[in-house]
N, C-alpha and C positions, 0 to 999 in steps of 0.2 A: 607490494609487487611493483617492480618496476615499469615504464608506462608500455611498452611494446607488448608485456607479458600478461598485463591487465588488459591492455586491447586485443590482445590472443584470444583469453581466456574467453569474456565478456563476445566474442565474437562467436566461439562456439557457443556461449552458453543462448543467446539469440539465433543462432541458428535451430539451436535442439528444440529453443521454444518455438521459434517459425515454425518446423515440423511438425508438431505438435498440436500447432491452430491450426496451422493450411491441411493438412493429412489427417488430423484425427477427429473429423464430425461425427464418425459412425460411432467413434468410440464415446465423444462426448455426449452424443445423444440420448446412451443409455445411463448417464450421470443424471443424480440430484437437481434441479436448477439453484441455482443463487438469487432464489427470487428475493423479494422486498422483504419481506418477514425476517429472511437470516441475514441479511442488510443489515436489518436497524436490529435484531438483535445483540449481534456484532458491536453497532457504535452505542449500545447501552453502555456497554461493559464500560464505559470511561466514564460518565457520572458515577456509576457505582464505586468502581474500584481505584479511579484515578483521584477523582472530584472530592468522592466522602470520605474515603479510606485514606488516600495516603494525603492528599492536600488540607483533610479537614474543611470544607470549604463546599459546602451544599450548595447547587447554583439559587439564585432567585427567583421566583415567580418570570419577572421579565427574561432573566437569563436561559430559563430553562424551556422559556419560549422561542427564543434562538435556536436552541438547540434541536430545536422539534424540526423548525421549520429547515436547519444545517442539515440535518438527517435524512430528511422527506428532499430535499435538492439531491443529495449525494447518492440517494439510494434510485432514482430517477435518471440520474448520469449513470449510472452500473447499467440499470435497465436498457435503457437505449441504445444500448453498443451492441454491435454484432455478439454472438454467443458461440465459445469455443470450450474446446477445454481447457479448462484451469486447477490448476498444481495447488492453488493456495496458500505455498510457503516457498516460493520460487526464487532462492536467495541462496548467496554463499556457501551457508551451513550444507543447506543441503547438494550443495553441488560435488563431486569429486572427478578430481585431475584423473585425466585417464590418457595412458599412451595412444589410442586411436578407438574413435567414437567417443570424443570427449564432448561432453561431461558426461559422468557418470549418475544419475539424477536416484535422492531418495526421499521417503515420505511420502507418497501416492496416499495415505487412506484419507484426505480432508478435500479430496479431488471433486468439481460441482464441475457445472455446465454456466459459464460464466461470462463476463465482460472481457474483451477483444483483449486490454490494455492491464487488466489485473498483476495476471504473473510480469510482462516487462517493469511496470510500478515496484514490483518487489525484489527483483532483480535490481533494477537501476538507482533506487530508492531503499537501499538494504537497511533494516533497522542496526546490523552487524558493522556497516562502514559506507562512508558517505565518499560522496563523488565530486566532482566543481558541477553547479550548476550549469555551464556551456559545456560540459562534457555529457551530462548526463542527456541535456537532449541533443544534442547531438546522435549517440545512439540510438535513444528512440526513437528520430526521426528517420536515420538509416532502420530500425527494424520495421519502419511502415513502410519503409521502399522496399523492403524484400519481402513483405507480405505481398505488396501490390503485383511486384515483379510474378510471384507464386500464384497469380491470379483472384487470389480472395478479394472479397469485394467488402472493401471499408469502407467506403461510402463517405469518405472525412476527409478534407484539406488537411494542410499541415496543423494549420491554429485549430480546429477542432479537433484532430488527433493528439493534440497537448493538451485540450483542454480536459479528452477525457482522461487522459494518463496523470494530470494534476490532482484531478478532483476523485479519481480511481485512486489513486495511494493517500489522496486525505482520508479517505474513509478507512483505509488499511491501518492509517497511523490512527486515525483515532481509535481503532478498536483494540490497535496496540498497546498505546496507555493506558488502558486496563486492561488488557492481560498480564502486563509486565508486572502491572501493580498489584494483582492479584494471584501471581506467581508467588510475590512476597507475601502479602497479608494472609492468602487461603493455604499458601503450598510450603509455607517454609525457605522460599528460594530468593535470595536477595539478590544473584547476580546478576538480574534484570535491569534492576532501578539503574546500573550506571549507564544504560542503554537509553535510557529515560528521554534525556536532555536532546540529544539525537534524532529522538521522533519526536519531539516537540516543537523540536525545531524545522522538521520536514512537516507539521502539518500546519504548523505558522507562515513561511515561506510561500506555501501554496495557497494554505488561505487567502493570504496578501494581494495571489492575484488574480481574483476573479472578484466582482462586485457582486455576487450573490455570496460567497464568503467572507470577504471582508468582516464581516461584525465578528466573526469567531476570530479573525488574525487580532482582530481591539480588541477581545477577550482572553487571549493568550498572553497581550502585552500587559492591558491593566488587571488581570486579577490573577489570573496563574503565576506569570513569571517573578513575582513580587513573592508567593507564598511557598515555589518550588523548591528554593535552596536549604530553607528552614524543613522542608519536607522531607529533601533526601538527606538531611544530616542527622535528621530523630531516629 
């Protein structure tokens, strides 16, 4: 898309979401919560399906003590955020161009009671197509100013309303690479994997920048990215 018609689109489509958080508590209330359990259930799915399945590449003892402790962080930062409704798959795919009241939003059945900054993360951090990094928060930070303007009470500066929106779409991506991966190994569906490299690279980037992450951005670089390439070409 060209950039006017991307900042269009992405415009409605944060508006529909502001909507959505600022106006639908009553609705969201009677949802599921997104509590801890379906958290870390979620970020299982990538030793299983990403780590053993497609990388070959069981983590370590130490490794997979990282991972405990990556998981129990990121599921902690979900918890802590205000709780709205969330979409769960709030991205491209499911959006469609509509002459007026656009977007046209589908996929409601995986809808919980969730963290403030989920759906923007999946929006702005699409596993489907990536953004420039000074673009992407840029939006974000205008969708925490029209939250605020909406009256909802975030509670969060700038730098901690990024932080949760960082470490909110790390957990996304991680749960991603094993689903993608297990799209292929359990479902027959390979045209995930080329999506791979994409979320790998969005949950590297973020990792990067927070010092409770960190060790997982060094394990992306020294053991995955080294075993990745030989992975999606078998």
């Amino acid at each position: 898309a060209a950039t006017g018609t991307a900042d269009r689109l992405y415009a409605d489509a944060m508006a529909a979401l502001c909507t959505l958080d600022a106006a639908g508590g009553a609705a969201a209330r009677a949802l599921p919560p997104y509590g801890r359990d379906l958290l870390m259930r979620e970020m299982e799915l990538m030793p299983e399906w990403f780590l053993n399945a497609h990388l070959r590449m069981p983590p370590s003892a130490a490794e997979r003590g990282m991972l405990d402790g990556l998981f129990a962080a990121l599921a902690q930062c979900a918890l802590a955020q205000p709780a709205v409704f969330v979409h769960r798959d709030y991205h491209s795919r499911n959006l469609l161009v509509c002459p007026d009241a656009n977007p046209g939003i589908l996929d409601f059945q995986d809808a919980v009671l969730g963290p403030v900054t989920y759906d923007l993360a999946s929006l702005l951090k699409d596993c489907y197509i990536a953004w420039p990094r000074p673009r992407v928060r840029a939006w974000a930070l205008g969708y925490r100013e029209r939250m605020l303007a909406q009256g909802f009470a975030l509670n969060a500066t700038e730098s901690e309303f990024m932080r949760w929106f960082d470490l909110t779409g790390l957990q996304r991506h991680i749960k991603v690479l094993g689903i993608f991966a297990r799209l292929y190994y359990r479902d027959g569906k390979p045209q995930y994997l080329k999506d791979l490299p994409r979320v790998l690279a969005y949950a590297r980037e973020a990792a990067a920048d927070y010092a409770e992450t960190a060790p997982f951005a060094e394990f992306i670089a020294r053991r995955i990215e080294p075993e990745f390439a030989a992975a999606q070409e078998r």
